[in-house]
Every structure is written in structure tokens, then in C-alpha cells.
C-alpha positions in Angstrom: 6.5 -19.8 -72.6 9.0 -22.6 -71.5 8.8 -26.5 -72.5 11.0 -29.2 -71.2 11.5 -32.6 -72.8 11.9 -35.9 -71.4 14.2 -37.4 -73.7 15.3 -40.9 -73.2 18.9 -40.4 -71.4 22.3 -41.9 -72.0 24.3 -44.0 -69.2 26.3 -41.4 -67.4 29.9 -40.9 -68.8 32.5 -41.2 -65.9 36.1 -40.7 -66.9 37.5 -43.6 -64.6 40.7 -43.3 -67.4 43.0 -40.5 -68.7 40.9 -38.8 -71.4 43.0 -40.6 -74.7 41.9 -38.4 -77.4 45.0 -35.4 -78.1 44.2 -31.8 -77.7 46.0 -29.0 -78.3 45.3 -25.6 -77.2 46.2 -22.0 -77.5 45.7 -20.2 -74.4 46.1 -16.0 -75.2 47.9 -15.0 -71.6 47.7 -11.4 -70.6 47.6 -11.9 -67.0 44.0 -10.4 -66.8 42.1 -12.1 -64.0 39.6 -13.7 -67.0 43.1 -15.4 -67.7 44.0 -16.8 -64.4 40.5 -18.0 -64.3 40.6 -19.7 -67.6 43.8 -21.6 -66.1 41.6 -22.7 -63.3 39.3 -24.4 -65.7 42.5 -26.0 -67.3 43.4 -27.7 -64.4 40.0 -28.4 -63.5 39.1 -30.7 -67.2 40.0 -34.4 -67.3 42.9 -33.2 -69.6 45.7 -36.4 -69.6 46.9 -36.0 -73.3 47.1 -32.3 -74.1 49.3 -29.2 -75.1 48.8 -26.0 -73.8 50.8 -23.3 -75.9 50.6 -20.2 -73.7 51.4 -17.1 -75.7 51.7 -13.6 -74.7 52.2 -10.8 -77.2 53.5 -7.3 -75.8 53.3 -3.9 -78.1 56.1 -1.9 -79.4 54.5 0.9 -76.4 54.3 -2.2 -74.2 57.9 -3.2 -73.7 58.4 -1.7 -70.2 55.9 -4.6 -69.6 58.0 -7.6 -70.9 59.1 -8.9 -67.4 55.7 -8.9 -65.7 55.0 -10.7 -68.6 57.5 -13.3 -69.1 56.6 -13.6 -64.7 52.9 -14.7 -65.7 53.9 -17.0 -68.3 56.2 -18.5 -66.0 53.3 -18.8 -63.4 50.3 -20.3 -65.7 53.3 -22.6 -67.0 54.0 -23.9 -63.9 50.6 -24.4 -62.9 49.9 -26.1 -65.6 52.8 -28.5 -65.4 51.6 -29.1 -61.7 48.5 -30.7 -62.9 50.4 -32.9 -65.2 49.8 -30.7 -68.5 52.3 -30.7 -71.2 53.0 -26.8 -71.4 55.1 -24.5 -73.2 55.5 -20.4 -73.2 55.4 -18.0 -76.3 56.4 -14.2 -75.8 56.4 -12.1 -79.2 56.1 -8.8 -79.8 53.5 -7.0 -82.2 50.4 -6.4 -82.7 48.1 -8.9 -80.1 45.5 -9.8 -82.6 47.9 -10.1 -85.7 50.1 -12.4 -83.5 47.4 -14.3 -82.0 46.0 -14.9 -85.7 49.4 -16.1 -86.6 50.0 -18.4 -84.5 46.9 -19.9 -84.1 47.4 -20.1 -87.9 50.8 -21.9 -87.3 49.7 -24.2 -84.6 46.3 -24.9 -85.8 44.8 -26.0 -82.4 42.1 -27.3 -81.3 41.0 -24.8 -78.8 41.8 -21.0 -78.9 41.2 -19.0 -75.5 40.4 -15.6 -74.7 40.0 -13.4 -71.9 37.1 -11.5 -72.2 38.7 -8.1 -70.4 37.9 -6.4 -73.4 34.4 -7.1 -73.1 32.2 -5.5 -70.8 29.0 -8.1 -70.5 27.5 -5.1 -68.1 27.1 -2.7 -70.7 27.1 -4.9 -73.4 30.2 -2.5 -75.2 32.9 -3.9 -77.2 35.9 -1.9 -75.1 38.6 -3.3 -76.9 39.8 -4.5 -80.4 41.7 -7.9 -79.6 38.9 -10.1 -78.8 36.6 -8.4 -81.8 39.2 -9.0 -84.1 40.1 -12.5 -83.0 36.7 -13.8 -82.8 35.6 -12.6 -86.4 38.7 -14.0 -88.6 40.1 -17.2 -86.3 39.4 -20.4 -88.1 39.2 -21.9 -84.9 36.7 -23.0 -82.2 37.4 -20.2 -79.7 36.6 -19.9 -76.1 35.8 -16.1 -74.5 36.4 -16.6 -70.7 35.3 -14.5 -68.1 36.0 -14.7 -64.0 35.2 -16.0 -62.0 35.4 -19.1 -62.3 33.2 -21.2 -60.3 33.2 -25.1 -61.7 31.8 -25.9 -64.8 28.2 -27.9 -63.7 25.7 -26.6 -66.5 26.2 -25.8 -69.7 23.9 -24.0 -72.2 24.5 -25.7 -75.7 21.8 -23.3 -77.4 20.6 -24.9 -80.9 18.5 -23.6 -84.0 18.9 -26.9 -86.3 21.3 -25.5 -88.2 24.5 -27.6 -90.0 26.3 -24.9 -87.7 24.7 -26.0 -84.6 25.1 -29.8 -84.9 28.7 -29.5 -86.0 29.0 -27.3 -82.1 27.3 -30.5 -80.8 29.7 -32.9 -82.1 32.5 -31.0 -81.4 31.3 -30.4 -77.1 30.2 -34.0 -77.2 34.2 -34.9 -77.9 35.5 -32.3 -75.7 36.8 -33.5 -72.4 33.9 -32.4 -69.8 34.8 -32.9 -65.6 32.5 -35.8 -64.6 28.8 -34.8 -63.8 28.8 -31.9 -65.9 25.5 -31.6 -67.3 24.4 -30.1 -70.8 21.3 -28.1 -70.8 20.2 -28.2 -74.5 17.7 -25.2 -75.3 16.0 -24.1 -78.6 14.3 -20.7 -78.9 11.8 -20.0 -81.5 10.0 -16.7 -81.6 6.6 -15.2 -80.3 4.0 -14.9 -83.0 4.3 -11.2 -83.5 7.9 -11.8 -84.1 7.5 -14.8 -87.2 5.2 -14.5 -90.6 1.9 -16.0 -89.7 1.0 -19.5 -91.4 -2.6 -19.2 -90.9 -3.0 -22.8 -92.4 -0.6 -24.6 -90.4 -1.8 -23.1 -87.0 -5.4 -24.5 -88.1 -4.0 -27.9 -88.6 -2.6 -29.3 -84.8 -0.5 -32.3 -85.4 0.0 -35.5 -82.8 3.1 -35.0 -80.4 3.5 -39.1 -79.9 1.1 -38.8 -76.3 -2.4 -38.3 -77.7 -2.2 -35.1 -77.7 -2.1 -32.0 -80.2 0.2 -28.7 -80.7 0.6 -26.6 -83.5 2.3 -26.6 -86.6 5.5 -24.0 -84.5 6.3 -27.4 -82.1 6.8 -30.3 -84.3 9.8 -28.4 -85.4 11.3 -27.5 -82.5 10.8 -30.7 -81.2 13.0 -32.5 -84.0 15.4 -29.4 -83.4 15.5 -30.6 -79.6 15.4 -34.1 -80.2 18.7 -34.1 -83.0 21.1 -32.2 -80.7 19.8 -35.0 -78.0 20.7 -37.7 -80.2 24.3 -36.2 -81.5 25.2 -35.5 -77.8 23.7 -38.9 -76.8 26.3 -41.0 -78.9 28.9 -39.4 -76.3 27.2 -40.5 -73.2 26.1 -37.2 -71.9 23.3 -36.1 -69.7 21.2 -33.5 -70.9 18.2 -31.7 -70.6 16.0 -30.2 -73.7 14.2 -27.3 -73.2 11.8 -25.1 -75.5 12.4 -21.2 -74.7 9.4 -18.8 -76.9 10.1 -15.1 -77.2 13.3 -13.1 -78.3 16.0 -15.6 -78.8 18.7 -13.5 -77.1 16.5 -12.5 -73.9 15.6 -16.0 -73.8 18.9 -17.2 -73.5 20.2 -14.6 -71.4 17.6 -15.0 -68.5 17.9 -18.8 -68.8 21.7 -18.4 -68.1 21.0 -16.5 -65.2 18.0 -18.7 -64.2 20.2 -22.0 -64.0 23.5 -20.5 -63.1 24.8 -21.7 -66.6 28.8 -21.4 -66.6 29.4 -22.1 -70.4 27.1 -21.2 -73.5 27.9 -23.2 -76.4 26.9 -22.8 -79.7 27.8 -23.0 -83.7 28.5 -20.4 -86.2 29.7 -20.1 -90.0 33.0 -19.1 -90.5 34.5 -16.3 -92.0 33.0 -15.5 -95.1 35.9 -14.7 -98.5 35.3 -11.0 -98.1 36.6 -11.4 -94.0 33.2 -10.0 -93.4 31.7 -10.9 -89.7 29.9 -14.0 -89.8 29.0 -15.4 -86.4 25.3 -13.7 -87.0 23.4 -11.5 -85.0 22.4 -13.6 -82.0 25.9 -15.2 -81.1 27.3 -11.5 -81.1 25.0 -10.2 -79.1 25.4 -13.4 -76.8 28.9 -12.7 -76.6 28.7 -9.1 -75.7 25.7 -9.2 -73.4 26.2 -13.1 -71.5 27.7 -13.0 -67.7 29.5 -16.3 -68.6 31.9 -17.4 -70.7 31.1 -18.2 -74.3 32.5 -21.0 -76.6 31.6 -20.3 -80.1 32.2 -23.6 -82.7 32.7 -22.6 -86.4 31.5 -25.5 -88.9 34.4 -26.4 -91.0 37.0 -27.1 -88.0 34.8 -28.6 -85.5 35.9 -31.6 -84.7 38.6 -32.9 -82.1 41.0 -35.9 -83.7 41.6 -39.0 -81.9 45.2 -40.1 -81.6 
């Protein structure tokens, strides 16, 4: 079952001026083709008032390496720099995730990227360490980019109401989106067999606003729907809502592929005292299992500073 919602819509945000508000991000460079891609995107966003720290980090067993890598930071530097973006490189040595934690500790940035070619969406199998490692412990909102990359038209902000979720919303409603980019806002709530039964509320169908009736399951989803609308709203993007029933990560992955979504958003806690994993089931499985990149907000650093 599928529901869209026609929510009153903003005026259309067109960036007719250099994006004013400062970002600073930390882009991981290992010269994958996930990499070059992310750089694409780079260039691509309305990005006037940024810093992009490129780092690459080469192993003790990876030294022969250390001049093909000091060539690709050369290259994404001066691409960068070509599209008027303040850049500077970083080569250390040690371990990639360690350093990567490090820095991002240093730096504290706004934006942490990845590329996801130690992922393998196909499968669904976590092939490497890095991006496992980096995802559960940064403190940072942290972008997992996969090729190719193709413009970035839709994307899926996927919401359950939580504080998580609207602090994702706040934090892409500030980020600097290329004009007529538009967010598709979905909420998932489960089949019947999948939820505790409230045998009361079901017998008791409530008003939607049009004269109609729907049970006790859509009033709440609607609000859901209707909150991320308003918090993405105040930033003057267009969206669409949309109401997804059944297994909340099938859902979303056949609606990515549906709509030819080319970035899922969405919130998470952070990392919990005991540095246990704390995204939550669904946005690891999204992560593993989505064919696009996948930009995952945690709560207490969500938001991007104005100058």
C-alpha cells in the first residue's frame, strides 16, 4: 500500500547568489571510482564558501603506493580548485580508519565522505573494515558515496518521527542542494501482521480533514509526514510526502529504485558510551543493501553554522 500527500508547497528555492553559509568538509580520498564520483558531486553543489580537506591515509604495507597517492590528491585538489573550492591535501600514514577518526576529530567538519568500495550493495556484505568502523564511531554527519554519479534530482529523506529524524531534516534543509533538486519525503509503517493489534483503535476511524475516515495507523503517519514537510518547508524546498506500508527496508529499497532516488537521507543516534553500534537496524541495512549513496545525520551535531 502506497499514499501520497498533497501538502501545501513552499516557493521554489533558486540559488541566484553564492550559497553564504560556511562548510567544511572532509572528503576520505582513496582514488576508488566511488571517490572520483563523490568529487563530481562537489563540483556539481552550489558550494561558494567551503573547505574541502582531502585526506588520504596509506598503511605501513601500503607505502609502495604513496606516489599514486599523493598523484590523486593532486588531481581531486585541482579539480576542486577549478570550480572555485577552497582545497587542501592531507597524506598520513596509519591505520585508514584510526586516521580518518582523528582527523575528523581534529577538524570537526561538517561533512565527512566516504567511498562505499568497501561495500558491496549487490550482496548486501560488509567487504571491508574502514567504512564499518567509520560509520559506527564518527561524531559526524557522514556521507557513503557510491558511482556513478548521475546528478542529484531526487532525494529520499526517509522519516519515522523520531528526534533523530527531524534533526536529519534540519540539517538537509541547510545543506547546499543544486537548484531543482527535489526531496521526496517517505514514512513507512508496517503491515498488520508485522505491529501488535489495537483492536479498539481500528474500530474507531477518525476524520482525515476531507470528510472522510481512516484508521487509528494514519493519523500518525500523517503528522509524521506532515512535520518533516513543515521543517523542510522553512527552507523553501519542494517536496513530496509519501506513505509506504509493509517492511520498512523493502519499502524503501524498491521506492529508491522506483523513482531513480540518487541520495537517501535519514537520522540516527550517535554512538552510545560503551562505542556500541547505534545507527539501528534499518539504517544498516539501508546502508548495506541501497544502490545509491547514503547520507546518515546523527542528532547531536546536525546542524550547519552560518558565518
Amino acid at each position: 500500500m502506497s499514499r501520497e500527500y498533497d501538502f501545501p508547497q513552499p516557493i521554489r528555492r533558486v540559488t541566484l547568489h553564492p550559497y553564504r553559509r560556511y562548510l567544511s568538509i572532509l572528503l576520505a580520498d582513496d582514488g576508488s571510482p566511488d571517490v572520483l564520483a563523490a568529487v563530481d558531486l562537489l563540483v556539481d553543489l552550489p558550494l561558494y564558501n567551503c573547505t574541502v580537506t582531502v585526506l588520504s591515509v596509506v598503511s605501513q604495507t601500503e607505502k609502495k603506493n604513496v606516489l599514486f597517492r599523493e598523484a590523486s590528491l593532486e588531481q581531486t585538489r585541482q579539480r576542486l580548485e577549478q570550480a572555485e573550492l577552497c582545497a587542501r591535501t592531507m597524506l598520513k600514514e596509519g591505520s585508514a580508519a584510526e586516521v580518518i577518526l582523528q582527523v575528523a576529530e581534529e577538524l570537526s567538519p561538517h561533512l565527512v565522505i566516504l567511498g562505499a568500495n568497501g561495500l558491496h550493495h549487490a550482496l548486501g556484505v560488509m567487504l571491508g573494515g574502514v567504512v564499518e568502523k567509520v560509520v559506527e564511531q564518527i561524531h559526524r554527519p557522514v556521507l557513503v558515496f557510491r558511482e556513478p554519479y548521475r546528478g542529484l534530482r531526487n532525494i529520499g529523506f526517509f522519516t519515522d518521527g523520531s528526534s533523530h529524524a527531524e534533526a536529519a531534516a534540519e540539517y538537509l534543509g541547510k545543506f547546499p542542494l543544486p537548484d531543482g533538486a527535489k526531496i521526496h519525503i517517505v514514512h513507512v509503517t508496517p503491515t498488520l501482521a508485522m505491529q501488535p493489534i489495537d483492536r479498539e483503535a481500528l474500530q474507531q476511524p477518525k476524520p482525515n480533514g476531507n470528510g472522510k475516515t481512516k484508521t487509528g495507523l494514519l493519523p500518525d503517519a500523517d503528522q509524521i509526514l506532515r512535520r518533516a514537510t513543515l521543517i523542510l518547508e522553512k527552507h523553501e524546498l519542494p517536496t513530496r510526502a509519501v506513505l509506504l506500508q509493509g517492511d520498512p527496508c523493502e519499502q524503501i529499497r524498491d521506492y529508491v529504485s522506483k523513482v531513480a532516488i540518487d541520495l537517501v537521507v535519514l537520522g540516527a543516534r550517535g554512538l552510545s558510551k560503551g562505542h556500541t553500534w547505534q545507527l539501528g537496524s534499518l539504517p544498516r541495512k539501508l546502508l548495506h543493501y541501497c544502490p545509491c549513496s547514503t547520507l546518515i545525520v546523527k542528532e547531536s551535531l546536525a546542524v550547519i553554522h552560518p558565518n
